[in-house]
Each structure stands twice: as structure tokens, then as C-alpha cells.
N, C-alpha and C positions, 0 to 999 in steps of 0.2 A: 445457839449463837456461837460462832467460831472463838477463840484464845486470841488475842493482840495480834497473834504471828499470824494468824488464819486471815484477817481481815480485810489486807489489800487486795482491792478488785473487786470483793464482793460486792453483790445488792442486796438490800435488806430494804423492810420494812421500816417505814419512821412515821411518828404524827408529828407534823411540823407547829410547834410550842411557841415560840415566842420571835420575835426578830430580836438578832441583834445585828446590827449594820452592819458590812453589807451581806451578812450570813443570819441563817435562820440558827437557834436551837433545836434539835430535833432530838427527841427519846425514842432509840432502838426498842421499839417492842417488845421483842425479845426478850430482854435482858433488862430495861428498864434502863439502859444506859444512855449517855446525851451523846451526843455529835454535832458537829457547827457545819454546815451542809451551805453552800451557792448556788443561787439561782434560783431560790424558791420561794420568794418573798411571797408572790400570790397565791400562796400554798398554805399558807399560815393557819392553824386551826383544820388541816385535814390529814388523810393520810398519804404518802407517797412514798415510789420508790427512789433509794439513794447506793449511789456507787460510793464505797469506803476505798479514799486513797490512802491515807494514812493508819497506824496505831497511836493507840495512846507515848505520849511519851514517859520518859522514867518522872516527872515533874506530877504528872497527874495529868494533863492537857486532854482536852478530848479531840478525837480523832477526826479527821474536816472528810468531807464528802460531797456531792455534787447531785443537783436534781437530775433525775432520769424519766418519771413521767408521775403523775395522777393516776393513770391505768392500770391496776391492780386486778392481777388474775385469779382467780379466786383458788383460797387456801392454799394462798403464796407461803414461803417461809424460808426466804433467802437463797442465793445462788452462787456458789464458788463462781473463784473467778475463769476457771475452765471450763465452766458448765455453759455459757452465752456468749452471743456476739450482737452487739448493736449494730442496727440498723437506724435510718434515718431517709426519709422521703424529702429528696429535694422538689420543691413546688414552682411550678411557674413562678410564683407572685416572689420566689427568693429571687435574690440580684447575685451575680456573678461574671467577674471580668474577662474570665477566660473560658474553655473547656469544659472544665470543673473547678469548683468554687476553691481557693486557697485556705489558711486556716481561721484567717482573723474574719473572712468571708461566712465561712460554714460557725463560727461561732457566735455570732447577730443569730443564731437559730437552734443550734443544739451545743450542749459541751457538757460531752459525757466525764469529763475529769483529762488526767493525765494521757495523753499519744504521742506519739513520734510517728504518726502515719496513718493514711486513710485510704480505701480505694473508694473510687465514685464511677459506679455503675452504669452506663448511659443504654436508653433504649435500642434494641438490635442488637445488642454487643454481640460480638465474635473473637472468638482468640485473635485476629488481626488487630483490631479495633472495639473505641468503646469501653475495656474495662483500664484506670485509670489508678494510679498510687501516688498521692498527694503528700510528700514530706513535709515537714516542717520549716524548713530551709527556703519552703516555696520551687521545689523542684518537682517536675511533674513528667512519668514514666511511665509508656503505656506497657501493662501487662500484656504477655503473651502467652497468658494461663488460662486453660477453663475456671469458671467460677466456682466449681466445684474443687480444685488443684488450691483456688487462692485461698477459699473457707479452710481447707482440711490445713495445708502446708504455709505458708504466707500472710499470715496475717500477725501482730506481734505478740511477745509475751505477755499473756495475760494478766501475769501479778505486776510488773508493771509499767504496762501501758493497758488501755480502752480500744478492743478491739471493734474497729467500724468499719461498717459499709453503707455507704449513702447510693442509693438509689433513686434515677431520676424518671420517675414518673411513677403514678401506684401499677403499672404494666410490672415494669422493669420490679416492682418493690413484691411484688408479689411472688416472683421470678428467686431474687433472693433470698426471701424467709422458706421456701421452699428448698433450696438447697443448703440452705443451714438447719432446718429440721433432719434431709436428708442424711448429716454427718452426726444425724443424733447432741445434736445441740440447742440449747433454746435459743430463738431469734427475741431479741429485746429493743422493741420499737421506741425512740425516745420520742419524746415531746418537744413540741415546739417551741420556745421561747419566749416567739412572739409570733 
């Protein structure tokens, strides 16, 4: 287990212990430490993985973190936060009012923690069109990157922000965890929400 300073960003391992409104308890595996984790209520009593946004503070406080999925790869044992990038499969059955879904949009379905930015992926893309960078502001920029140029260069600071890309359709999603292995990175699939 990483030092307080190693923390942000990370994913680790957690069994999700107890509720407490509207955050779970969860004990770091590892280390046997707790963290107060969002989004995982129906998780309670198993194990998953969690994105650590914060460190403890000087108080004692434990460190809040966010659901990232049930799906546990076998003889996981945590991931800096430079080692991954999320992904996220937009589904037909998701609603969205424009192009690509805005933030309070994409977060009805996944929310890996703290971003200032997303790109969303659309099937066919080309450097003309297709690939999308979705700020927080609600401003929306089409890149004019290969998707291999936005993995490697373009995507944000990992310690901190949650680097994602949402991918519209398992076509396209397949497409990108293929080029985020290609830069020798792990592709980290979240989960759904709902």
C-alpha cells in the first residue's frame, strides 16, 4: 500500500463493510485501513475496486474514494495513478441531450471521482470527427487527435484528475482499450451505476 502522499488516484482493493450514509466504510485490504468510498451502497458485504481521491488528513480522517466496478482481475493489488485510464461504455439505453452526454449526464452512470474533462468516443471516429472532449464548464471540442495522440498526450493529470474515456458502443469500446494497452497502460472498465 502506497504512504498518504502515494494515494491520490489510486485504485485499490476494498470490502465494502458497513454503510454510512450516503458513503460506504470500506477496509483497504492491504493495509487494513478504512476509507469512506461513494457510490457503492449495493456493494456492501463484497469486494471492489475504489479510486482514492484524497489522503488522510493531519485530524486522523479517512481518506474518501469512489466506486469503480465489482470486476476484480485476478491478483489485483492496486494501480498508481499513472498506470490506468478509464473507460466507460455509453449504452443505448443511457439518455443524452446532445452529441455526447454532458457531466451531470454521464454521471446518472459512472463517476470515477474528481475530472475536469472527458473525451467520448463515437463510432467511425476520424481525426475530422467523432472524437469529443467534454469539459466541465459544459463546453464541448472536437478533437482533432488520433486516439492514440489523445491516450498518450491529452488526457489530464492523473494525480489529480480521473482520466476517461467513454466509448459509444462495445465497437468503438473495444477499439479504445486496445489503444490504451497499446501505450502500455491498463484500460479500467467502470461500472455501471445503474
Amino acid at each position: 500500500m502506497a504512504d498518504g502522499y502515494e494515494l491520490g488516484g489510486r485504485i485499490e482493493l476494498a470490502y465494502m463493510e458497513r454503510v454510512i450514509s450516503p458513503y460506504c466504510v470500506r477496509r483497504r485490504l492491504s493495509d487494513g485501513g478504512e476509507i469512506l468510498v461513494s457510490h457503492g451502497l449495493v456493494h456492501v458485504g463484497k469486494e471492489c475496486l475504489v479510486r482514492v481521491n484524497s489522503k488522510p488528513n493531519r485530524k486522523g480522517n479517512n481518506p474518501l474514494g469512489d466506486f469503480i466496478t465489482s470486476q476484480i482481475p485476478k491478483d489485483f493489488s492496486g494501480l498508481a495513478s499513472n498506470d490506468y485510464v478509464f473507460c466507460a461504455l455509453w449504452e443505448k439505453r443511457m439518455n443524452k441531450c446532445r452529441v455526447a452526454p454532458h457531466f451531470n449526464e454521464l454521471e446518472v452512470y459512472y463517476n470515477p471521482g474528481k475530472w475536469g474533462y472527458f473525451y467520448f468516443i463515437q463510432p467511425n471516429s476520424t481525426q475530422r470527427k467523432g472524437r469529443i472532449r467534454v469539459a466541465s464548464n459544459g463546453m464541448f471540442n472536437t478533437e482533432r487527435n488520433t486516439l492514440s495522440k489523445i491516450v498518450q498526450r491529452y488526457l489530464p493529470d492523473p494525480q489529480r484528475y480521473a482520466r476517461l474515456i467513454v466509448a459509444e458502443g462495445q465497437e468503438c469500446m473495444e477499439r479504445v482499450l486496445e489503444v490504451i494497452e497499446d501505450k502500455n497502460l491498463v484500460p479500467v472498465v467502470l461500472e455501471s451505476l445503474v
